[in-house]
C-alpha positions in Angstrom: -10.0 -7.0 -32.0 -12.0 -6.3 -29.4 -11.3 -9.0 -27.3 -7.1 -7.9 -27.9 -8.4 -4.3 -26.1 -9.4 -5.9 -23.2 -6.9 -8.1 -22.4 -5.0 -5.0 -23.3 -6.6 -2.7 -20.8 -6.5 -5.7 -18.0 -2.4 -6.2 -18.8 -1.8 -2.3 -17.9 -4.4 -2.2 -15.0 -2.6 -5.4 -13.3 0.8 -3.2 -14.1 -0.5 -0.4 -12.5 0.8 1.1 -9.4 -0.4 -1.8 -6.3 -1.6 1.2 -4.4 -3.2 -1.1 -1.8 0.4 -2.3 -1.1 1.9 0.8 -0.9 -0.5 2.2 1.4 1.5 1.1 4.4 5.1 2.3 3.5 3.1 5.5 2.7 1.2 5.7 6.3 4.3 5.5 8.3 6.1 8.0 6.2 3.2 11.0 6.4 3.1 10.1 10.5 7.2 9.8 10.5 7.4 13.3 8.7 4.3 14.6 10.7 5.9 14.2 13.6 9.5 16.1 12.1 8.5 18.6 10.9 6.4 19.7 14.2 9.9 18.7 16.2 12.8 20.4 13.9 11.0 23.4 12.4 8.4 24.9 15.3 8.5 23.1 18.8 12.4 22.9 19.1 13.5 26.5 18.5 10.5 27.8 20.2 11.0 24.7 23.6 14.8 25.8 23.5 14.6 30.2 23.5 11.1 29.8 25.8 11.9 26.9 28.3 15.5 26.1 28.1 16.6 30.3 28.0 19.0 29.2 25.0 19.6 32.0 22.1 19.0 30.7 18.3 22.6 30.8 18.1 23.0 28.3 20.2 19.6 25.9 19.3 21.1 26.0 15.6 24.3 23.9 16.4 22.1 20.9 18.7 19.4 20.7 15.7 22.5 19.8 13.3 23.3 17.1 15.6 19.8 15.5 14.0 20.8 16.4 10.4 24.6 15.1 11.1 23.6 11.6 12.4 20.4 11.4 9.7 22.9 12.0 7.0 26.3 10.1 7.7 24.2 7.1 9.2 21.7 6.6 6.2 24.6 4.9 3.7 25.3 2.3 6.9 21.3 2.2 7.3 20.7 1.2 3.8 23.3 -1.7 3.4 21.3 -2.9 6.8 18.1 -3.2 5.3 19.5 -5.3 2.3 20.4 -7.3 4.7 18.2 -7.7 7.8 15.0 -6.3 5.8 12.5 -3.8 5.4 10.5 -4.2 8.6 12.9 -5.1 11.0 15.0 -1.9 10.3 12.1 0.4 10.1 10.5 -1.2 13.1 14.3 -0.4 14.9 13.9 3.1 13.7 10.5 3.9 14.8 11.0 2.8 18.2 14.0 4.7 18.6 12.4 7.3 17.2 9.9 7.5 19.7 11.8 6.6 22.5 13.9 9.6 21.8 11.2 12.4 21.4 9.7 11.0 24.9 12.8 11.9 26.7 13.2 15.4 25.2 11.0 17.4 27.4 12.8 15.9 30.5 16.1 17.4 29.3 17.6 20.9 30.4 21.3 20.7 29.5 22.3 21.2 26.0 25.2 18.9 25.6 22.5 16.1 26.7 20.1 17.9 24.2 22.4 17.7 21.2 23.1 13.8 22.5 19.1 13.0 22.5 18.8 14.8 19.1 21.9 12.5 17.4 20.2 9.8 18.6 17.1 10.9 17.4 18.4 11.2 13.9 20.4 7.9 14.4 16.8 6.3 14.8 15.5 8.1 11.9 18.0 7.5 8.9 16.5 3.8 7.9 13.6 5.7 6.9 13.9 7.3 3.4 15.8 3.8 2.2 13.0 1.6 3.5 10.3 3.7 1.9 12.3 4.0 -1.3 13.3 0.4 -1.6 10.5 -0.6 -0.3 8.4 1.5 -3.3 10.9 0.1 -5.6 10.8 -3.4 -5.1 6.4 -3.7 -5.8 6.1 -1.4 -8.5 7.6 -1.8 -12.3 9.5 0.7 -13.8 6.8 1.9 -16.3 5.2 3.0 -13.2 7.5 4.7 -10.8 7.6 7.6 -11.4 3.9 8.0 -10.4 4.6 5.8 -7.0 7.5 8.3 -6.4 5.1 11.3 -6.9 2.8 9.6 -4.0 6.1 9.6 -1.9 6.9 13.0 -2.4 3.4 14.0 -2.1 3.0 12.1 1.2 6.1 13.6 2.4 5.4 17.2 1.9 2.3 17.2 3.6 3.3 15.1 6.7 6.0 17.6 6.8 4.0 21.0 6.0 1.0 19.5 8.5 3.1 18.6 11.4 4.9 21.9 11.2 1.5 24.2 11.3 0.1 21.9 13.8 2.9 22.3 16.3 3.0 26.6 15.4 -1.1 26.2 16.1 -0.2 24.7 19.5 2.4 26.8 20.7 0.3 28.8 23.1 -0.3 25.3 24.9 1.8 23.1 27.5 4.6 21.6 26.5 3.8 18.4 27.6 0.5 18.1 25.0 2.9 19.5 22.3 5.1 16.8 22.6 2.8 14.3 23.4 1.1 15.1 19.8 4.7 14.4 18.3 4.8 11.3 20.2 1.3 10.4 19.3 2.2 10.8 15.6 5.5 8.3 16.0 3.3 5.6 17.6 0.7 5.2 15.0 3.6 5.1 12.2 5.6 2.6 15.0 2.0 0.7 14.8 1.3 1.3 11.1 4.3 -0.8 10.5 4.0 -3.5 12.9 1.0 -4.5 11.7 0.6 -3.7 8.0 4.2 -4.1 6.3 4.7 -6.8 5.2 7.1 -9.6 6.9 9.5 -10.3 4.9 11.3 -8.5 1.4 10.1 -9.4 -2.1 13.7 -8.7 -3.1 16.8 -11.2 -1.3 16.8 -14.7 0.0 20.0 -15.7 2.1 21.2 -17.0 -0.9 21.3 -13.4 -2.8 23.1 -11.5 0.4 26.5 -10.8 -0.4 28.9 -11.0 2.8 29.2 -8.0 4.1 31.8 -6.1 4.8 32.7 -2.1 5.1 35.3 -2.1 3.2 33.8 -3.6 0.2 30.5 -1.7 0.5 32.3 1.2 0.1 34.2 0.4 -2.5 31.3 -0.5 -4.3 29.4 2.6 -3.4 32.3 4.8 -4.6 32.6 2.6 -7.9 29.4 3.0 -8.9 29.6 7.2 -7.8 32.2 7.5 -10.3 30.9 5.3 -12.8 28.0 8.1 -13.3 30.0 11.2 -12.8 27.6 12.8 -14.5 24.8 12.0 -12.0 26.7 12.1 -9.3 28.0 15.3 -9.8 23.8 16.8 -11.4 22.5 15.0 -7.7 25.3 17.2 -5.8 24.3 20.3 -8.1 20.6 20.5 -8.1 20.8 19.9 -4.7 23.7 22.8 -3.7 21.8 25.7 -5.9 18.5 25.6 -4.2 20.3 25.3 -1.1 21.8 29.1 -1.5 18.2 30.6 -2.7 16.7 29.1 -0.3 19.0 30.0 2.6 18.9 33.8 1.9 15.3 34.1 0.4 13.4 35.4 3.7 16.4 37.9 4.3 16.1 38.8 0.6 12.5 39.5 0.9 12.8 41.3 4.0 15.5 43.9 3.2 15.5 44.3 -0.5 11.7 43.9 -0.9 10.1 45.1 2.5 8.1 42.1 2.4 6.6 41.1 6.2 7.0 37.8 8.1 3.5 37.1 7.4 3.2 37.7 3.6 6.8 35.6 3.0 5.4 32.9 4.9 1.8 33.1 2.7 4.3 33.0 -0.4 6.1 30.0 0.7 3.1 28.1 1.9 1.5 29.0 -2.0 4.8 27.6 -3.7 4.9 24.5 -1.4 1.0 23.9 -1.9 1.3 23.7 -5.9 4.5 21.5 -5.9 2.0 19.5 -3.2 -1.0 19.7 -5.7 1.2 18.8 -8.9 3.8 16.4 -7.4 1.4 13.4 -8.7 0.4 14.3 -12.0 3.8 14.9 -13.0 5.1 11.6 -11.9 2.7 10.1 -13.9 3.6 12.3 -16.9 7.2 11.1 -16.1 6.3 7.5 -16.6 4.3 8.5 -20.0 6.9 10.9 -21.7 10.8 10.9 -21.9 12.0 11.1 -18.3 14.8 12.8 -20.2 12.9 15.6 -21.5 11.0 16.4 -18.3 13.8 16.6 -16.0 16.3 18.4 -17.7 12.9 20.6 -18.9 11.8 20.8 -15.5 15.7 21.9 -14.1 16.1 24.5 -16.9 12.4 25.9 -16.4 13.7 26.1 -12.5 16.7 27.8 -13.6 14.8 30.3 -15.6 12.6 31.5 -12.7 15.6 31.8 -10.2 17.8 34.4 -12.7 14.8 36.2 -13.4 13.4 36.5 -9.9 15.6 39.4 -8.3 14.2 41.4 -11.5 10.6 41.3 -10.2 9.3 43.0 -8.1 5.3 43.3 -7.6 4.2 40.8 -5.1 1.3 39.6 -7.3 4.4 38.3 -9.9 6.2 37.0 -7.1 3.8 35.2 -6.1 3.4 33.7 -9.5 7.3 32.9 -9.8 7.1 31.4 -6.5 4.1 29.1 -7.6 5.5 28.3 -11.0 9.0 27.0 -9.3 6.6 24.6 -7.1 5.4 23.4 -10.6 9.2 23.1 -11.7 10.4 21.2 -8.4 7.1 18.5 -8.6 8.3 17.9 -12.2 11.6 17.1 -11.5 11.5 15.2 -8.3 9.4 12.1 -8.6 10.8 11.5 -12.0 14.5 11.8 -10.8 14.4 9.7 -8.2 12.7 7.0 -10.5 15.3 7.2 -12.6 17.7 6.9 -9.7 16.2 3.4 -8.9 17.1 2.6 -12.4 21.1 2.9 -11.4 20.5 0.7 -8.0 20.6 -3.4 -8.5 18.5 -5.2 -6.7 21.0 -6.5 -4.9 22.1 -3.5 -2.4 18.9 -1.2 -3.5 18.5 0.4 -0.6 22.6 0.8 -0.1 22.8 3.1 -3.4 19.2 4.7 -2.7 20.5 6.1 0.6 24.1 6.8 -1.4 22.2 9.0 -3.8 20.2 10.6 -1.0 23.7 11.4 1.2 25.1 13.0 -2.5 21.8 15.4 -2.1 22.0 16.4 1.3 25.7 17.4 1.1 24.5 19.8 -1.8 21.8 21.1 1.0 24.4 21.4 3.7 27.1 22.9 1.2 24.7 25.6 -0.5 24.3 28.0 3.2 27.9 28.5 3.5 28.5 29.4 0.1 25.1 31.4 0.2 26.2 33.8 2.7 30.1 34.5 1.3 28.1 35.0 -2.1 26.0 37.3 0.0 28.5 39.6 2.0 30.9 39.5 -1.4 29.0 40.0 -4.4 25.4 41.1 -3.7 22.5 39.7 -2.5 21.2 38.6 -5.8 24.5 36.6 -6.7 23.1 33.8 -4.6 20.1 33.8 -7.3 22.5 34.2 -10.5 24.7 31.6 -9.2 21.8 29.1 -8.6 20.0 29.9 -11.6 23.1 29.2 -14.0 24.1 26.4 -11.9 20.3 24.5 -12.3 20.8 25.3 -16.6 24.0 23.9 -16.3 22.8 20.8 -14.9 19.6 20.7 -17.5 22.1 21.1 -20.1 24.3 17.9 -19.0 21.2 15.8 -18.6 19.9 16.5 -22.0 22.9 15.2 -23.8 23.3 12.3 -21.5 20.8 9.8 -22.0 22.8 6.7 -20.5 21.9 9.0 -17.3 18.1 8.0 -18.0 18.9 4.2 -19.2 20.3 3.2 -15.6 22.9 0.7 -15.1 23.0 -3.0 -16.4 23.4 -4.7 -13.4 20.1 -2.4 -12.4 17.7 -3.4 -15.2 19.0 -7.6 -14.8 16.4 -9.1 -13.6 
């Protein structure tokens, strides 16, 4: 009996998340991030208004030239890196990445602004399907939902580090701000070089199918419809934060009379738990029904956003705020675990970064509506709509277990 335990015990360790392997794909994703969130959220804006004498109205149409490229090009980027491989794409990507940022400061027209900054985001889309298929390929499914919770944990602090470090710095040249940035994309250019590994665990020539555009996206837009249902909950949970989230500063300003400085403390509290809790709930994901957590984790979400523009003292705020940090880590490394569930092996990364284009059109869809809701019906519509939206959504999920099953073609080994 004894002896069964051990062996026992020894089968789950050697199951367990290869953390030693993942390290790498990990490394180059906290420097990639480190380096973005400096760039797009602090040295831009500030570089353009300061140096350049642009308005914000004018810097916000050349920083969606990043977003537009990032998110159109990461479907194409994906079906490359079934086919050429891991390394060789993210290698690509780095390099531009870094060849990119280096020519920024040395611009002072817009138009070849907005040019550098497709470019940049042109470089930039292999990223998310590497690390994902990349994550997915070396660990099992019993385990992936704790991998995906070091993802989204190493991701959220490269993002909320490289942003503070860039605001610390803005009283200093320009040259050393960017030259940070730049810093940060050569050790993840490096990282990779010399720590991923050569070659894929996942296709031999023999398992690449020929490619062709056409069929890729026919294939891509089979398997959409096929799961309408998570197609159309990837599109929604995505859209609803997307109007809070647009209009919660201006909400906090003028119906609250919060400060700058105290909305900023309450969004850096809310990202710090979902940062703090993003791991141990991926690893409850793997132990309990990923079924039950996400569409637990959604409807919890749901209930803080329709109840928020009903509270009002900033000590309760600040516990909403902190509790729907709590409700995003639980729902976010388990989902996209799941979502690896509905990609086969043999275009992983294609329908990783197919899901992951399905997200960001919610984010880009859920401003626009945001603001009609806004000048039409209130500023707390934005909130109602959200909240009902995310219950929805928790709703479908729990009476759709195929959702959580994946596909057959998926789980074939």
């Amino acid at each position: 009996m004894a002896g069964t335990r051990v062996a026992s015990r020894q089968a789950i360790h050697a199951a367990a998340v290869p953390w030693g392997t993942l390290r790498p794909a990990l490394a180059v994703l906290f420097f990639a991030q480190f380096a973005l969130g400096g760039l797009l959220f602090s040295l831009l804006p500030s570089y353009g208004v300061d140096r350049l004498g642009m308005t914000m109205a004018a810097i916000g149409p050349i920083v969606l030239c990043f977003f537009l490229a990032e998110m159109t090009l990461k479907i194409p980027a994906g079906s490359a890196v079934d086919r050429i491989g891991q390394k060789p794409l993210m290698l690509a990507g780095l390099l531009g990445a870094t060849l990119t940022l280096i020519a920024l400061p040395f611009l002072r027209h817009p138009v070849a602004l907005a040019v550098v900054l497709f470019l940049h985001g042109t470089s930039v889309a292999p990223l998310w399907p590497v690390v994902l298929s990349y994550t997915a390929d070396r660990v099992e499914e019993p385990h992936r939902g704790t991998a995906m919770g070091a993802v989204f944990t190493t991701w959220l602090s490269g993002l909320g580090l490289g942003y503070l470090t860039s605001v610390v710095l803005t009283d200093h040249p320009v040259p050393l701000r960017f030259g940070v940035l730049a810093v940060s994309w050569c050790v993840a250019l490096l990282t990779a070089l010399f720590t991923l590994p050569r070659r894929s665990v996942r296709l031999s020539r023999q398992e690449l199918i020929p490619f062709s555009p056409v069929r890729t996206t026919v294939e891509i837009a089979r398997s959409l419809i096929g799961t309408p249902r998570l197609t159309l909950g990837l599109f929604c949970q995505n859209w609803a934060p997307a109007m809070f989230m647009f209009v919660l500063k201006e909400y906090l300003e003028k119906e609250r009379g919060f400060s700058p400085t105290h909305i900023s403390e309450l969004l850096v509290g809310g990202g710090c738990m979902a940062l703090v809790m993003m791991l141990p709930m991926g690893r409850l994901g793997d132990r309990f029904a990923k079924r039950v957590l996400v569409s637990g984790g959604m409807a919890f979400a749901g209930l803080l956003v329709g109840v928020f523009p009903y509270v009002h003292h900033p000590a309760c705020l600040a516990a909403l705020v902190g509790l729907a940090g709590v409700a995003y880590a639980t729902v976010l490394p388990t989902m996209n675990a799941v979502l690896v569930l509905h990609s086969p092996p043999s275009r992983r990364a294609l329908q990783l970064a197919a899901f992951m284009a399905i997200e960001q059109c919610g984010w880009a869809l859920g401003p626009p509506a945001s603001g009609v809701l806004w000048v039409r019906t209130g500023p707390s519509s934005p909130f109602f709509i959200g909240a009902a939206v995310l219950l929805v959504v928790a709703g479908v999920y729990a009476v759709s277990p195929a959702i959580f099953t994946g596909s057959r073609e998926a789980r074939a080994p």
